[in-house]
N, CA, C and O atoms as CSV, one atom per row, in Angstrom:
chain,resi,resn,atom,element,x,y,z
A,1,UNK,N,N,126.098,-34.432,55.186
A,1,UNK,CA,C,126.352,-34.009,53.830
A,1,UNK,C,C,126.654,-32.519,53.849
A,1,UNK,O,O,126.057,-31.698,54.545
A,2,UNK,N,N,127.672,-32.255,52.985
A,2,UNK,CA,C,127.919,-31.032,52.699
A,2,UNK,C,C,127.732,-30.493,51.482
A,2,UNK,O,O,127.257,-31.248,50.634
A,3,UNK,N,N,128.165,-28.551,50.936
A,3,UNK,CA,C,127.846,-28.382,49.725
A,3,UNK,C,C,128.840,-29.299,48.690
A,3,UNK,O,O,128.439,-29.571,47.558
A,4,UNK,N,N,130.320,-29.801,49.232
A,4,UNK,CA,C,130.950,-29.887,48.610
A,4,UNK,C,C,130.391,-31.694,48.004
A,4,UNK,O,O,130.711,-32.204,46.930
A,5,UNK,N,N,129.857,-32.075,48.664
A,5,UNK,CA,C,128.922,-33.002,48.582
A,5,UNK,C,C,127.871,-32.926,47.204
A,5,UNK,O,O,127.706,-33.967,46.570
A,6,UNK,N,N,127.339,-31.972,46.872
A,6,UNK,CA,C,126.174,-31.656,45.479
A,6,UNK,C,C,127.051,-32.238,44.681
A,6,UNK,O,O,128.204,-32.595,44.926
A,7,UNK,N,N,126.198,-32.334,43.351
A,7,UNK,CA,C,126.862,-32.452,41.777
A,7,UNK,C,C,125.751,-31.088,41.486
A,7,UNK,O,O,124.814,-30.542,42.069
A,8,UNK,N,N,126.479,-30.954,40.272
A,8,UNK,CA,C,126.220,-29.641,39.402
A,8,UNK,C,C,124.552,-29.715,39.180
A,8,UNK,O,O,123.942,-30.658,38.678
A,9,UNK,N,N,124.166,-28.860,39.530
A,9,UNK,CA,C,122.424,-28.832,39.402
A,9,UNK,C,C,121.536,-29.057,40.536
A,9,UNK,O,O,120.346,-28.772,40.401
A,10,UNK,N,N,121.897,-29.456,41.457
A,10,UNK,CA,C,121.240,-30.258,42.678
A,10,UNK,C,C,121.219,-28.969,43.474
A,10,UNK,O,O,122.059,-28.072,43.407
A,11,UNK,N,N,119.763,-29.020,44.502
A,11,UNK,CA,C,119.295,-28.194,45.181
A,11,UNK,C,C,119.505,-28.723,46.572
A,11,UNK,O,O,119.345,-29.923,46.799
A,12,UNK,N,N,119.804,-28.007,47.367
A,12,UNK,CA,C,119.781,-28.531,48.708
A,12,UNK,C,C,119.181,-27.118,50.047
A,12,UNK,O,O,119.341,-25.906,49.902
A,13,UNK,N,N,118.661,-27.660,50.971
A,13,UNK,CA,C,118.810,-26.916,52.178
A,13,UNK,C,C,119.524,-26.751,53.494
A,13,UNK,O,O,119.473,-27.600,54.384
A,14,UNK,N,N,120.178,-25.644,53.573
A,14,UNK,CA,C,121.119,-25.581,54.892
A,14,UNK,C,C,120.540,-25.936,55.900
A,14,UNK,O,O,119.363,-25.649,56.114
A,15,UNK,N,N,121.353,-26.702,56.782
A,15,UNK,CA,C,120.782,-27.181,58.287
A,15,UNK,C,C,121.691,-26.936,59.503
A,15,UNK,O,O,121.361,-26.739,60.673
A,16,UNK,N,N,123.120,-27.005,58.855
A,16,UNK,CA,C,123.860,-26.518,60.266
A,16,UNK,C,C,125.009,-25.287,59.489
A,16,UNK,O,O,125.356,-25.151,58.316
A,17,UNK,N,N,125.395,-24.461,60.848
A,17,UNK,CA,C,126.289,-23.908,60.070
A,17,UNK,C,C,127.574,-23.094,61.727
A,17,UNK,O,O,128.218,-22.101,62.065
A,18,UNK,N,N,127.144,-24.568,62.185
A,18,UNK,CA,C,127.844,-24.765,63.583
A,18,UNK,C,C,129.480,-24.497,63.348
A,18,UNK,O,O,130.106,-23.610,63.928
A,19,UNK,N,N,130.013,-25.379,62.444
A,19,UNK,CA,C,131.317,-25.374,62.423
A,19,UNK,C,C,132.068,-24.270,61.774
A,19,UNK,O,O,133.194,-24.618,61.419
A,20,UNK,N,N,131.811,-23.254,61.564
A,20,UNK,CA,C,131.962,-22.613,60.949
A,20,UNK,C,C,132.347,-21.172,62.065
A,20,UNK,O,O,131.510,-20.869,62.915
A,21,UNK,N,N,133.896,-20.229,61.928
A,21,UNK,CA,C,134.141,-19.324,62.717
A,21,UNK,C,C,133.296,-18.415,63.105
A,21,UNK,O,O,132.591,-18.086,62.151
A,22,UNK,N,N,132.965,-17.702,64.324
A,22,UNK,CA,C,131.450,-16.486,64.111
A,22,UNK,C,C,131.685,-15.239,62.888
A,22,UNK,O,O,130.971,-14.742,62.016
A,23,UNK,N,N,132.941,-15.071,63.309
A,23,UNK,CA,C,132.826,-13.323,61.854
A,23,UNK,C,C,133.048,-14.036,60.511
A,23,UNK,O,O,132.615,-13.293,59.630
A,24,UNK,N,N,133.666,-15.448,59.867
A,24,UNK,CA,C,133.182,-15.957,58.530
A,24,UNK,C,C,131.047,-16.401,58.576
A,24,UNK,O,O,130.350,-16.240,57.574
A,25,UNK,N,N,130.610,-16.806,59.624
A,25,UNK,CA,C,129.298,-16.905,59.472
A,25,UNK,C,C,128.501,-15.470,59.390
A,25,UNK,O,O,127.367,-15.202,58.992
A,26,UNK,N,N,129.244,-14.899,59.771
A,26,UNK,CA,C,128.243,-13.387,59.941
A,26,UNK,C,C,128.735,-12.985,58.264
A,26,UNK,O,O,127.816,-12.898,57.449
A,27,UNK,N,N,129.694,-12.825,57.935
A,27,UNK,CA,C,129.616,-12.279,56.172
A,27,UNK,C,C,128.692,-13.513,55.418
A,27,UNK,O,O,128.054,-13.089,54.455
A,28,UNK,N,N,128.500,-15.166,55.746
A,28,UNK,CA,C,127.763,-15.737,55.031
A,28,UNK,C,C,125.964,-15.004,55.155
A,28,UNK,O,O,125.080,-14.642,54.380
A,29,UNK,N,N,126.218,-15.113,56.800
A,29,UNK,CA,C,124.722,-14.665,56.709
A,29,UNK,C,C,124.158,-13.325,55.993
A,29,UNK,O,O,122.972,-13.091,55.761
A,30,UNK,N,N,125.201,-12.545,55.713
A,30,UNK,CA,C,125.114,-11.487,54.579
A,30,UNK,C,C,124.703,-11.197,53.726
A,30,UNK,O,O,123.865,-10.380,53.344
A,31,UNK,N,N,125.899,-12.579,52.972
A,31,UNK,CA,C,125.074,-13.077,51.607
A,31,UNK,C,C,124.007,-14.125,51.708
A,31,UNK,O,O,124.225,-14.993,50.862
A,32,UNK,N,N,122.989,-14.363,52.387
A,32,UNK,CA,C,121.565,-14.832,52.350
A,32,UNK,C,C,121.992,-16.447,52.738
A,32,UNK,O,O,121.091,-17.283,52.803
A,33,UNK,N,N,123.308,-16.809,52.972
A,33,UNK,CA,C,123.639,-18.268,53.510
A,33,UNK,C,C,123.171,-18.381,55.233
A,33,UNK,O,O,123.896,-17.839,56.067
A,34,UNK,N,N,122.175,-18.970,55.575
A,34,UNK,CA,C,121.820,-19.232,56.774
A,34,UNK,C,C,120.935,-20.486,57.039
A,34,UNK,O,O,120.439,-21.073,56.077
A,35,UNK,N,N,120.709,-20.939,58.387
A,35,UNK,CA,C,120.130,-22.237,58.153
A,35,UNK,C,C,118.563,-21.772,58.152
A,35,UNK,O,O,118.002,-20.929,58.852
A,36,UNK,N,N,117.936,-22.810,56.888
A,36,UNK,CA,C,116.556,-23.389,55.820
A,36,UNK,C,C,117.363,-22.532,54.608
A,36,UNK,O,O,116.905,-23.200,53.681
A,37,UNK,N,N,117.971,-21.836,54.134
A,37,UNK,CA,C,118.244,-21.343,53.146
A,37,UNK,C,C,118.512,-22.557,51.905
A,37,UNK,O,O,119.270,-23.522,52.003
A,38,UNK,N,N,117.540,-22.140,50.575
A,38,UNK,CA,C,118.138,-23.035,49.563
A,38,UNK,C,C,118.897,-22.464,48.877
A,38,UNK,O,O,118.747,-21.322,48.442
A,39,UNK,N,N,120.350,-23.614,48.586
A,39,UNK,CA,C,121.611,-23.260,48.169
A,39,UNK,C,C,121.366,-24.317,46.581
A,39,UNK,O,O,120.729,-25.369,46.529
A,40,UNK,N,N,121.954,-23.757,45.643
A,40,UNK,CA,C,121.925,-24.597,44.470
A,40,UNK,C,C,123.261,-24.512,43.522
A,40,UNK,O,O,123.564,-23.490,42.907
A,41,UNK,N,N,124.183,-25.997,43.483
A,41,UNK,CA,C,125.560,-25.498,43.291
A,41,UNK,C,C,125.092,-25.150,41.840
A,41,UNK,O,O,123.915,-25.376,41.558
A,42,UNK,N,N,125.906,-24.629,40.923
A,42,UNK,CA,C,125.996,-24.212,39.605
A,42,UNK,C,C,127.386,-24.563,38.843
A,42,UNK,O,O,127.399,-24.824,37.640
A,43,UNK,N,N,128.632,-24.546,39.700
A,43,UNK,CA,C,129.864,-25.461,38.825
A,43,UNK,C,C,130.678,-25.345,40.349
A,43,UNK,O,O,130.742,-24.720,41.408
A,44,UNK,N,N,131.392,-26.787,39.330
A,44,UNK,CA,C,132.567,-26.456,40.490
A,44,UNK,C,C,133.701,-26.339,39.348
A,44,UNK,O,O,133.697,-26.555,38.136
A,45,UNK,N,N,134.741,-25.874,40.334
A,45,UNK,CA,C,135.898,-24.914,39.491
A,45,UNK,C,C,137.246,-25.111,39.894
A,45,UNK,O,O,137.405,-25.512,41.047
A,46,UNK,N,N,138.297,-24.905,39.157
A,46,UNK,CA,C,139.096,-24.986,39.599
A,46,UNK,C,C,139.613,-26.337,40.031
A,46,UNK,O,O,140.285,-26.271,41.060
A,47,UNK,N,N,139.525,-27.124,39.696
A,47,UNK,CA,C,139.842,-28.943,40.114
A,47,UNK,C,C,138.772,-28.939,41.374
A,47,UNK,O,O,139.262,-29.132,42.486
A,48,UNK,N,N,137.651,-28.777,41.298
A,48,UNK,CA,C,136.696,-28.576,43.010
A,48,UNK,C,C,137.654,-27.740,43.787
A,48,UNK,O,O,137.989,-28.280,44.841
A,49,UNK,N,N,138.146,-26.666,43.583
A,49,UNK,CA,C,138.842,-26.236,44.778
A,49,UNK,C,C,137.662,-24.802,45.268
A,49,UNK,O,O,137.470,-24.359,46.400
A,50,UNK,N,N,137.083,-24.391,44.054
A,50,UNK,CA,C,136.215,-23.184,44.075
A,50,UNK,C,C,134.685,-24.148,44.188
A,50,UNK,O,O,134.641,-25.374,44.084
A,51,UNK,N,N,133.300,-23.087,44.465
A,51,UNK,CA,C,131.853,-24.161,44.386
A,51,UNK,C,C,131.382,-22.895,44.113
A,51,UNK,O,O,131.626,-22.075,44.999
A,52,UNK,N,N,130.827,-22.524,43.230
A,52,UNK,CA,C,129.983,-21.349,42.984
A,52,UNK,C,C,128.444,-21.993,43.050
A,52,UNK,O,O,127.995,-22.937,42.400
A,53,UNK,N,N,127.630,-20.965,44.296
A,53,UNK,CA,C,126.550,-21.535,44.443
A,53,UNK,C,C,125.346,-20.136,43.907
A,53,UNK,O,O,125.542,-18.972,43.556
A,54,UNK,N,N,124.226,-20.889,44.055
A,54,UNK,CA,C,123.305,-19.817,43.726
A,54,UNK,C,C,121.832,-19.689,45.268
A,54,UNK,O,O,120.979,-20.563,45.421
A,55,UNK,N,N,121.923,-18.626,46.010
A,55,UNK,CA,C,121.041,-18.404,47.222
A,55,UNK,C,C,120.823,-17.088,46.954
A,55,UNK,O,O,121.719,-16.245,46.924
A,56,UNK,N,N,119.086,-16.772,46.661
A,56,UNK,CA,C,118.174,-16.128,46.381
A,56,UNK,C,C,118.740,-15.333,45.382
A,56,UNK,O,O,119.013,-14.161,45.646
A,57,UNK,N,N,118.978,-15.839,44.173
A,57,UNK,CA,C,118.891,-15.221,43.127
A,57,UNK,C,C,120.637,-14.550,42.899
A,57,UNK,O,O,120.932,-13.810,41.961
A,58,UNK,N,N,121.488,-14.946,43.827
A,58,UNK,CA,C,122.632,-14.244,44.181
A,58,UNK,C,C,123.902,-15.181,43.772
A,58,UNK,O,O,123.603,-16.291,44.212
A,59,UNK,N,N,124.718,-15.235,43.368
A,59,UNK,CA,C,126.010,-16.071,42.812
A,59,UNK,C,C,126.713,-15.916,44.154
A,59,UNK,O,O,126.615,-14.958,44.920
A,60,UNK,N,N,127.219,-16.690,44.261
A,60,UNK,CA,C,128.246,-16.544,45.205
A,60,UNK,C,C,129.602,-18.400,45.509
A,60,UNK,O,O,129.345,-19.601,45.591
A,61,UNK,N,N,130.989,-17.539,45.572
A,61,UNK,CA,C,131.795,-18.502,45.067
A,61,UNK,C,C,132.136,-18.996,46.502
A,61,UNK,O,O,132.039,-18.011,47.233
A,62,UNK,N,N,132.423,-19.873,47.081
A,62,UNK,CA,C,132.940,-20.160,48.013
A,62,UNK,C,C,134.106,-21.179,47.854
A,62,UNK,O,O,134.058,-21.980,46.921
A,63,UNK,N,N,135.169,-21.185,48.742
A,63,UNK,CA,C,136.201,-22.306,48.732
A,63,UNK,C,C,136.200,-23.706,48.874
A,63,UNK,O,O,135.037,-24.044,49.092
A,64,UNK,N,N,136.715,-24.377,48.862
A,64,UNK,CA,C,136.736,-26.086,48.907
A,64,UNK,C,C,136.351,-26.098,50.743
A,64,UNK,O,O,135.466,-26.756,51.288
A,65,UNK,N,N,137.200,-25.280,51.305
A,65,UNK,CA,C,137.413,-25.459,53.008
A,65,UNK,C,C,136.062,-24.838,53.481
A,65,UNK,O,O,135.361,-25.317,54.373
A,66,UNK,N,N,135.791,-23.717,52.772
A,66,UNK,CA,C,134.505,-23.008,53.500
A,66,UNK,C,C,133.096,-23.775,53.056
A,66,UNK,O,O,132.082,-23.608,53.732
A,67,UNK,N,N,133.097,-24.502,52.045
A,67,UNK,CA,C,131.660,-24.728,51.765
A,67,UNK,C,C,131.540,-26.578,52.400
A,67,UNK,O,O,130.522,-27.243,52.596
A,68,UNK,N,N,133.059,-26.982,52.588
A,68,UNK,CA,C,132.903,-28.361,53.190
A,68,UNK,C,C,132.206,-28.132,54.825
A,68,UNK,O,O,131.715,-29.144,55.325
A,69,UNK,N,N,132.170,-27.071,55.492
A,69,UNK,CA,C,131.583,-26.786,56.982
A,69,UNK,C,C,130.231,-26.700,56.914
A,69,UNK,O,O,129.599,-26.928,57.946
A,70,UNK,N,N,129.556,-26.373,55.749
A,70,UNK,CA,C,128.274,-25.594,55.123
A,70,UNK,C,C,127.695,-27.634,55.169
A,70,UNK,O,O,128.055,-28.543,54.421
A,71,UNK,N,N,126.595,-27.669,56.527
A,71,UNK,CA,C,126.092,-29.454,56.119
A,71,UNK,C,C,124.896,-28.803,55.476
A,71,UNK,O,O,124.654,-27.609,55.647
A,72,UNK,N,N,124.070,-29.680,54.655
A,72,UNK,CA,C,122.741,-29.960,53.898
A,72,UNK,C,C,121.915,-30.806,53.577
A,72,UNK,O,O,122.341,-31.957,53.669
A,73,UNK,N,N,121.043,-30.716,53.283
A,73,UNK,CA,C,120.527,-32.040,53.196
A,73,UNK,C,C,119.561,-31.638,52.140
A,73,UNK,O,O,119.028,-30.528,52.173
A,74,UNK,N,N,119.226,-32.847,50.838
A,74,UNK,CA,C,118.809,-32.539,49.733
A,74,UNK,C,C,117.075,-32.822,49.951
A,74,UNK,O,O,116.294,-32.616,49.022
């Protein structure tokens, strides 16, 4: 399961974040996206092409392509 996977409201925790390039994981791990981190979507946008999530108190928008690599499990 991925984020793109949630419906609007649903909480989940990161578990892998393998597939994902090293310098796009190093700006996630930035913004507080890393694995046990809880991610909580808040809308999706744009026909699902955008996922604006919420991790520690922080908004953050990610793409259809970047948040489908992001697995979780609820």
């Amino acid at each position: 399961m991925n984020i793109t996977d949630l419906q609007k409201g649903e909480t989940a925790q990161v578990v892998s974040l393998h597939k994902i390039d090293v310098d796009f994981m190093k700006r996630l791990l930035d913004l507080g996206i890393y694995v046990n981190a809880s991610v909580l979507l808040l809308r999706k946008l744009s026909y699902n092409r955008l996922y604006l999530v919420e991790v520690d108190d922080i908004e953050i928008c990610l793409r259809q392509e970047d948040a489908s690599l992001i697995e979780v499990v609820k």
